[in-house]
C-alpha positions in Angstrom: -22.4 86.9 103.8 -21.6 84.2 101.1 -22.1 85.5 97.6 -24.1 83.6 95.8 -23.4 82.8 91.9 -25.6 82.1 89.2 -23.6 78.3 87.8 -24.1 77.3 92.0 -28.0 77.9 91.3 -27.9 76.5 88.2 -26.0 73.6 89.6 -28.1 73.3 92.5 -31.8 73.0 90.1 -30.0 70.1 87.7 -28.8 68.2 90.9 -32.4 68.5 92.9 -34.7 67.7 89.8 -33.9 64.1 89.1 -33.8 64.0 92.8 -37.6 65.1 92.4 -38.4 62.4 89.8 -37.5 65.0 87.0 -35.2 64.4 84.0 -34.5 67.1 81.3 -36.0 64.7 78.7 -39.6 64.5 80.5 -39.4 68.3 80.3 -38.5 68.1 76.9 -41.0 65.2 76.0 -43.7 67.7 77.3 -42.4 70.5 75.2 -42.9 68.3 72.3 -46.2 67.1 73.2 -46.6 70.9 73.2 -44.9 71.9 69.9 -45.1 68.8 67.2 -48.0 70.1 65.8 -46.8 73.5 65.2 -43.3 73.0 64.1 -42.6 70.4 61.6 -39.4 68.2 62.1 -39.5 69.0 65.7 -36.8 66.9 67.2 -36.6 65.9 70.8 -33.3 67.2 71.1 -34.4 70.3 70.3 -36.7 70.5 72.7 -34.4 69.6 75.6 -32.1 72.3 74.4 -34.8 74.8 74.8 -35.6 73.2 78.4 -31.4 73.7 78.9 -31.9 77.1 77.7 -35.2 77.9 79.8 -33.2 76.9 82.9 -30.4 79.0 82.4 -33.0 81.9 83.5 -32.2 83.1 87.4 -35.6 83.9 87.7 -36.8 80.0 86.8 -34.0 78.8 89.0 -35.1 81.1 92.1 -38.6 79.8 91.7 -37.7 76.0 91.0 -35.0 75.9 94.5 -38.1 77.9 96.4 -40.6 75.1 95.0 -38.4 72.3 95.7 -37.9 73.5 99.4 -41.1 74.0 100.1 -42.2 70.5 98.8 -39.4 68.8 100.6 -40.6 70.7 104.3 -44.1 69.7 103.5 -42.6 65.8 103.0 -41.0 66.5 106.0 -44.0 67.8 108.0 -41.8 70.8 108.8 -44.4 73.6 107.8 -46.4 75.6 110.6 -50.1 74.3 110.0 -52.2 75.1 108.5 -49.8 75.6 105.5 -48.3 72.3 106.2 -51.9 70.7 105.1 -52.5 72.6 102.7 -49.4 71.8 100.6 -49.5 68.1 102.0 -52.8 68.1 100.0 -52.1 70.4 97.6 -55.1 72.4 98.9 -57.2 73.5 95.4 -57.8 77.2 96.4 -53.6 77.7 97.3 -52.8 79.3 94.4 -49.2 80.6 95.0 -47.9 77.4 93.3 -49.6 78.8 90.3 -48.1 82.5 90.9 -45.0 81.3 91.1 -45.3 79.0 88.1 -46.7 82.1 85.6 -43.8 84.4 86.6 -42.0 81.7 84.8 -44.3 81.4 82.2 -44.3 85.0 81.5 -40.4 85.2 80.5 -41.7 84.1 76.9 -44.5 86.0 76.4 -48.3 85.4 76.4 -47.9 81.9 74.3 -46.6 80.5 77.4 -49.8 81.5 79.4 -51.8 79.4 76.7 -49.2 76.2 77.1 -48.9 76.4 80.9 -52.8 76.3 80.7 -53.3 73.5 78.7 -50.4 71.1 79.8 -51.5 72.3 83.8 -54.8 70.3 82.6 -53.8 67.8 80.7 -51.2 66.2 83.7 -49.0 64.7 80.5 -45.9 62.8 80.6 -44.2 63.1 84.2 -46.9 65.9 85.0 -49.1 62.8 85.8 -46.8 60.9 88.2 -45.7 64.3 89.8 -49.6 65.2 90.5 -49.9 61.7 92.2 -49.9 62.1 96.0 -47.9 58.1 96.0 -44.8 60.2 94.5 -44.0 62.8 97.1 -45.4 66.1 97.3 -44.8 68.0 94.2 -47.7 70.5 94.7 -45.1 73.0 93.4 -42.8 71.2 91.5 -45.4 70.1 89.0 -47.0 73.6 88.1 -43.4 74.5 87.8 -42.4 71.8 85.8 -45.2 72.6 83.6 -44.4 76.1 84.2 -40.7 75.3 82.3 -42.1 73.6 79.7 -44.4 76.3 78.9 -41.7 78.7 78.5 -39.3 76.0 76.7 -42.3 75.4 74.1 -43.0 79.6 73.7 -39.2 80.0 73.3 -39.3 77.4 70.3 -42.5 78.6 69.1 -40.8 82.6 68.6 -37.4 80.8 67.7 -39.7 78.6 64.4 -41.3 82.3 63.8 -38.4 84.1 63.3 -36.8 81.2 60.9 -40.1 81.4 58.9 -40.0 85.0 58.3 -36.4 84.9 57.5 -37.5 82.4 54.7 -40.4 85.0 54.1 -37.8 88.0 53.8 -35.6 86.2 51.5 -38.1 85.3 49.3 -40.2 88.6 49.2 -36.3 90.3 48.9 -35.7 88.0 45.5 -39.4 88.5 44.6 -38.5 91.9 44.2 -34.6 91.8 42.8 -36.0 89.6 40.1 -39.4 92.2 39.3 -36.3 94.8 38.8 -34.5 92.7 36.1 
């Protein structure tokens, strides 16, 4: 049996999504939809970093070539029915699109549950065109598109955290070397 290595996955997700009508920079462009109010001098290079960074996880990259197949079967008309009209339609009450989607979500913590949530609603950016039946079949790809943002926006959401309470903690330390003077 073939072993399989993580670069050849990781490969294998940055080859299929602009294949899917996904480029890093629409994931990043929703991360920033997600993050400008919360982190001032966000840049959208940043943001695509975290995306880079997100998809560097084995776990997103297991869930984004599983999503990708199954969209590309249901294009295909290569599902048994009744799945095969279900994801065709992208059924409302099939939820495993979702599940699959908040195992990625979870990698960051509960922020992510709160972004996935919101930009799962909203449809922004390449969300919209990926919800659009006249684009393929995405009903996975665009929960886990959304799904990657999510965790891209949570990652830089800790990341600003921990750089603010640095700042904190070297103020509050020379607060208190100076009160000893």
């Amino acid at each position: 049996m073939k072993k399989v290595y993580a670069k050849d996955v990781y490969d294998k997700v940055i080859e299929l999504l602009p294949l899917r009508g996904v480029s890093l920079r629409d994931i990043g462009e929703l991360v920033f939809f997600l993050q400008q109010k919360y982190i001032p001098n966000l840049q959208i290079e940043d943001c695509i970093e975290s995306v880079e960074r997100v998809l560097e996880k084995r776990e997103v990259q297991n869930a984004l070539l599983t999503g990708i197949q199954l969209d590309m079967l249901a294009e295909e008309g290569k599902l048994m029915s009744p799945l095969q009209e279900m994801l065709a339609s992208d059924e409302p009450l099939y939820g495993v699109d979702e599940v699959m989607a908040l195992a990625i979500v979870n990698i960051y913590g509960s922020i992510g549950f709160t972004n996935f949530g919101y930009i799962d609603k909203e449809k922004h950016g390449v969300l919209g065109k990926l919800n659009d039946k006249r684009y393929g079949s995405h009903t996975f790809l665009d929960d886990l598109v959304g799904a990657v943002a999510a965790a891209a926006s949570s990652r830089l959401a800790h990341r600003y955290r921990h750089v603010e309470e640095g700042q904190w903690r070297a103020l509050s330390h020379q607060d208190n070397s100076d009160s000893s003077i």
